[in-house]
PyMOL CGO cylinders between C-alpha atoms (Angstrom):
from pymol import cmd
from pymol.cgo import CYLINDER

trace = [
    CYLINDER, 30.07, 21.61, -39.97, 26.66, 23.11, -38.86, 0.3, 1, 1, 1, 1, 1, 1,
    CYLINDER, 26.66, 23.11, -38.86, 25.38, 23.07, -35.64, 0.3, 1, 1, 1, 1, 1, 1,
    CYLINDER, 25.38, 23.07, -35.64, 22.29, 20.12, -35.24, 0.3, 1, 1, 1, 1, 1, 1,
    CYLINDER, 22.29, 20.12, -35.24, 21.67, 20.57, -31.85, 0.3, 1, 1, 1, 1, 1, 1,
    CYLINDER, 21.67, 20.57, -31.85, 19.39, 23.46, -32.13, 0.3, 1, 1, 1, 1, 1, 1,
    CYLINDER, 19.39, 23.46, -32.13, 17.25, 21.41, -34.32, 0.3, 1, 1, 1, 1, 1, 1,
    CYLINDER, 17.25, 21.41, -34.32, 17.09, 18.38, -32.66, 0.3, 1, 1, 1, 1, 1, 1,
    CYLINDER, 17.09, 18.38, -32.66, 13.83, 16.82, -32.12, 0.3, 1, 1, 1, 1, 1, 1,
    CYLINDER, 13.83, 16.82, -32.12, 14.39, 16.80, -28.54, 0.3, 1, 1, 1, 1, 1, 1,
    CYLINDER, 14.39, 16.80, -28.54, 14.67, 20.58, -28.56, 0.3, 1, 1, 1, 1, 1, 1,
    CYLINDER, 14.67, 20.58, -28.56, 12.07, 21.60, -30.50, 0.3, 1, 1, 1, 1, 1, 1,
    CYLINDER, 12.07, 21.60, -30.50, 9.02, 19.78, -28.53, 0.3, 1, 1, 1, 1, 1, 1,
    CYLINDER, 9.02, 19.78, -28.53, 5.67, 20.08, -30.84, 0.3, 1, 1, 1, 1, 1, 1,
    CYLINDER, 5.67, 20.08, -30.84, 3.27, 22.82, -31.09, 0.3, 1, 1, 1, 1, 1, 1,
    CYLINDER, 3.27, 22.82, -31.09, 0.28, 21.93, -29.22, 0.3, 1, 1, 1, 1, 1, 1,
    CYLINDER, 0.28, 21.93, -29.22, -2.93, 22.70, -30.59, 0.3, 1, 1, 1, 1, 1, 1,
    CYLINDER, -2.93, 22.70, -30.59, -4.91, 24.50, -27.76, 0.3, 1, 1, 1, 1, 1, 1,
    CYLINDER, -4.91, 24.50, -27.76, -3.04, 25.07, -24.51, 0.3, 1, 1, 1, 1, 1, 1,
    CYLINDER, -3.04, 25.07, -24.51, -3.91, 22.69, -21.84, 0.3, 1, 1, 1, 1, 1, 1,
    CYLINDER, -3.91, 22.69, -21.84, -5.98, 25.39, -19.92, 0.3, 1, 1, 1, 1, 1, 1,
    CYLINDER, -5.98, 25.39, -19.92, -7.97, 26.02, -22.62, 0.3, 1, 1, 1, 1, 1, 1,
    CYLINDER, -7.97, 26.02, -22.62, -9.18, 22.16, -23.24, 0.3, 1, 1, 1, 1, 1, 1,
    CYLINDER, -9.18, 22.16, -23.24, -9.71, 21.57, -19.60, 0.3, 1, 1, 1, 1, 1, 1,
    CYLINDER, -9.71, 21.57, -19.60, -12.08, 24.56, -19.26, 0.3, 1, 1, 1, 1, 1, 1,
    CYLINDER, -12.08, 24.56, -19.26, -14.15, 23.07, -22.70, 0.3, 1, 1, 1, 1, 1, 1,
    CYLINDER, -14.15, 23.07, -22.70, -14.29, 19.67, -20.94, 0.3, 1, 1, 1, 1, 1, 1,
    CYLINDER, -14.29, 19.67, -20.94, -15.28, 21.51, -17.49, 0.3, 1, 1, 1, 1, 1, 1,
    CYLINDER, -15.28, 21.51, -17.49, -17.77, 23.62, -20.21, 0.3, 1, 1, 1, 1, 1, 1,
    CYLINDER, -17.77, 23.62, -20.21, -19.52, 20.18, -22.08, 0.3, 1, 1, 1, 1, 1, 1,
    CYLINDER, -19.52, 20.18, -22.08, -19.92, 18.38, -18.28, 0.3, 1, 1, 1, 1, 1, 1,
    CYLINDER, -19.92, 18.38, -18.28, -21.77, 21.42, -17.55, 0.3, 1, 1, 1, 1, 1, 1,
    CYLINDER, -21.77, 21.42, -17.55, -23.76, 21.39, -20.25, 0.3, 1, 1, 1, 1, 1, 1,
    CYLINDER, -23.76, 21.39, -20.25, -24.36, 17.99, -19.94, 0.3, 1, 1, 1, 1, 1, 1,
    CYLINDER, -24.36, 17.99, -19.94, -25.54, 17.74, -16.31, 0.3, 1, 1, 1, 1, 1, 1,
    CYLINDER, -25.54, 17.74, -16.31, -27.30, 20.91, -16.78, 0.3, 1, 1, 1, 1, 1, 1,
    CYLINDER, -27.30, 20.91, -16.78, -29.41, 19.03, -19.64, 0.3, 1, 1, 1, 1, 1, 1,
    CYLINDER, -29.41, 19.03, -19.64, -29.86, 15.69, -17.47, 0.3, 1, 1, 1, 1, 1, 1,
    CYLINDER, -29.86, 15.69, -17.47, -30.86, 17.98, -14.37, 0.3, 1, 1, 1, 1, 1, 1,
    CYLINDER, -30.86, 17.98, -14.37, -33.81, 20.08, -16.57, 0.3, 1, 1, 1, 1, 1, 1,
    CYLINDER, -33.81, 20.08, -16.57, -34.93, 16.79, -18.09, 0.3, 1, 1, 1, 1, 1, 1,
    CYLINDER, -34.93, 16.79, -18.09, -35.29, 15.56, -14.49, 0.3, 1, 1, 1, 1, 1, 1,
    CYLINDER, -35.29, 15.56, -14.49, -36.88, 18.25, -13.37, 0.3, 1, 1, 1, 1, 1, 1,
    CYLINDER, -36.88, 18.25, -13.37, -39.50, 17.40, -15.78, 0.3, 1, 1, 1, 1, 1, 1,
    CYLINDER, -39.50, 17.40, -15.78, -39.92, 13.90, -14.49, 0.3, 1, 1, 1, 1, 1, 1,
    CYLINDER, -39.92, 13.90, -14.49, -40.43, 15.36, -10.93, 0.3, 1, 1, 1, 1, 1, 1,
    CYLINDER, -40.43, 15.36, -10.93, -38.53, 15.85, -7.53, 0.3, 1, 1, 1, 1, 1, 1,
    CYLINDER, -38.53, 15.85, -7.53, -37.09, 12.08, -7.45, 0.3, 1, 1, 1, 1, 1, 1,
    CYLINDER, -37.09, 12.08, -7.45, -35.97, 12.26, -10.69, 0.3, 1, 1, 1, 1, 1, 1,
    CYLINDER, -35.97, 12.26, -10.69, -33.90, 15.01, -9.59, 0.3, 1, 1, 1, 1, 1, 1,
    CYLINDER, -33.90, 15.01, -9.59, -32.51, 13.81, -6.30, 0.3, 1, 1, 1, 1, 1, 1,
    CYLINDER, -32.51, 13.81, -6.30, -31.24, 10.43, -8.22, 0.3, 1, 1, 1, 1, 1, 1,
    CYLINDER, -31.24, 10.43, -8.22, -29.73, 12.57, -10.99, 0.3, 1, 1, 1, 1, 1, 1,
    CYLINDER, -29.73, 12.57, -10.99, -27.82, 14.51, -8.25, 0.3, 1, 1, 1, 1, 1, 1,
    CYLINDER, -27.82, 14.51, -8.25, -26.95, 12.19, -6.36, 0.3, 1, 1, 1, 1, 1, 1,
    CYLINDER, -26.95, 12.19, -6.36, -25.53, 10.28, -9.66, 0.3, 1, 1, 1, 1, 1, 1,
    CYLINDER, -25.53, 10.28, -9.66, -23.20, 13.24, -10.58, 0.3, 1, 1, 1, 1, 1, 1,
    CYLINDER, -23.20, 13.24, -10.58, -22.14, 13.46, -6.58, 0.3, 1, 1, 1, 1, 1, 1,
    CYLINDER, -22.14, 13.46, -6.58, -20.78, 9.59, -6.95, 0.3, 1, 1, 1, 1, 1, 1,
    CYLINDER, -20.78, 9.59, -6.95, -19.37, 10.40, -10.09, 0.3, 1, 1, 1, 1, 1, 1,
    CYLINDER, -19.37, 10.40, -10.09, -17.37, 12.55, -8.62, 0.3, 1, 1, 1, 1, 1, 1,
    CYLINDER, -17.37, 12.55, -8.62, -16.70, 11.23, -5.41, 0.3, 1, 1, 1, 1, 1, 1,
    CYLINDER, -16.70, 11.23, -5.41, -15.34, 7.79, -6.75, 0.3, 1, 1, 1, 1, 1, 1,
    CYLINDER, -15.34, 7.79, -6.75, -12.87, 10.12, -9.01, 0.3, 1, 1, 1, 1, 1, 1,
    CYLINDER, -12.87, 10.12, -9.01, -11.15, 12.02, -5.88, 0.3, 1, 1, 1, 1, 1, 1,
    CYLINDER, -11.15, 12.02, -5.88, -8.55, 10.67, -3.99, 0.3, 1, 1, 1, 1, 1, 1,
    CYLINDER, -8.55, 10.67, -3.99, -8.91, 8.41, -0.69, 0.3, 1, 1, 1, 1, 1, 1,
    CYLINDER, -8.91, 8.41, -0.69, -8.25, 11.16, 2.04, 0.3, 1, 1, 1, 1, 1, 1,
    CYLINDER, -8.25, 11.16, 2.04, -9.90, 13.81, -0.36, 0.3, 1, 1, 1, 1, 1, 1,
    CYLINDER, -9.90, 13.81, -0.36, -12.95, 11.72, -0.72, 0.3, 1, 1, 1, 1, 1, 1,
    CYLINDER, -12.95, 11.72, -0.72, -13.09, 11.08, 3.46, 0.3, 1, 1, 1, 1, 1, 1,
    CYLINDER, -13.09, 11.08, 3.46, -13.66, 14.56, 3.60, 0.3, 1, 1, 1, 1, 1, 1,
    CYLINDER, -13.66, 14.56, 3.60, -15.99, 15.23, 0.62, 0.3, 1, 1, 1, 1, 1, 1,
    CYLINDER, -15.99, 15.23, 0.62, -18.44, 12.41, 2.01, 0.3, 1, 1, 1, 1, 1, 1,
    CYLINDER, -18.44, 12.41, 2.01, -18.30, 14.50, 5.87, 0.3, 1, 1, 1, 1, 1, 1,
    CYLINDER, -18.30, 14.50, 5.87, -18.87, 17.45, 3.67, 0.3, 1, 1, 1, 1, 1, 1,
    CYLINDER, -18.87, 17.45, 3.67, -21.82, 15.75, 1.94, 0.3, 1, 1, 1, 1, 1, 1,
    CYLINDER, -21.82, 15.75, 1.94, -22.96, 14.46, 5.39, 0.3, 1, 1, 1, 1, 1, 1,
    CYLINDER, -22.96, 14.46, 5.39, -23.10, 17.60, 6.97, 0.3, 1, 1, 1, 1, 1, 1,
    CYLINDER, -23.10, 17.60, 6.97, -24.65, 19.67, 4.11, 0.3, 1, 1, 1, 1, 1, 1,
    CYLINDER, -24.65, 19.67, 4.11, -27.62, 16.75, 4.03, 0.3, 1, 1, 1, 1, 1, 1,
    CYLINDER, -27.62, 16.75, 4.03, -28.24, 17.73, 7.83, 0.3, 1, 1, 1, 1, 1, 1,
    CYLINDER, -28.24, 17.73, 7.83, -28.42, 21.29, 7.15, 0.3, 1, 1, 1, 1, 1, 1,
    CYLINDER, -28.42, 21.29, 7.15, -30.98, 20.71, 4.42, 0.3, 1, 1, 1, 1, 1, 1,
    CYLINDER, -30.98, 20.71, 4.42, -33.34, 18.20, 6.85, 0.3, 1, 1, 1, 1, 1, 1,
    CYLINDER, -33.34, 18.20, 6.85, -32.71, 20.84, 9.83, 0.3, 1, 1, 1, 1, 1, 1,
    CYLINDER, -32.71, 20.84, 9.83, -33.52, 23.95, 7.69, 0.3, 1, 1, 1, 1, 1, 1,
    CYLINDER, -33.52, 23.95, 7.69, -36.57, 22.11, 5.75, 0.3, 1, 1, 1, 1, 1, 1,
    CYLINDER, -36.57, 22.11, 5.75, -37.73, 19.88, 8.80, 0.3, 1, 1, 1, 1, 1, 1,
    CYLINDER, -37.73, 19.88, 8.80, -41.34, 20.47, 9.45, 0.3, 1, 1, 1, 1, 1, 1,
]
cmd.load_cgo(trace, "trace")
């Protein structure tokens, strides 16, 4: 009688494609790309253009984190906007 066990579906889990790593750091690459794109066609448009497209990609991804981690992203936010209006104040 041979021995099944070695090639039993449940041992032999599939061959991925690309490793996990590898996919995540394409999809980091393409939203890059992306928001680099939307940020140079804003720049075009002129300086409001660019604060709403920034401030689009900083609720994208501060409705994506966590509750606690997004408590301290929005203080983080917070408290980089002051610096800017200190260092730029007039």
């Amino acid at each position: 009688m041979s021995d099944t066990t070695a090639t039993a579906p449940w041992n032999n889990p599939p061959q991925r494609q690309k490793p996990l790593r590898r996919k995540r750091a394409e999809k980091q690459a393409r939203q890059a790309e992306h928001w680099g794109r939307r940020l140079e066609e804003a720049r075009q448009e002129g300086p409001d253009m660019v604060a709403a497209v920034t401030f689009d990609r900083l609720r994208g991804v501060l409705d994506k984190l966590p509750a606690a981690d997004r408590d301290r992203a929005y203080e983080a936010v917070v408290l980089a906007l002051e610096h800017l209006r200190e260092t730029h104040a007039q």
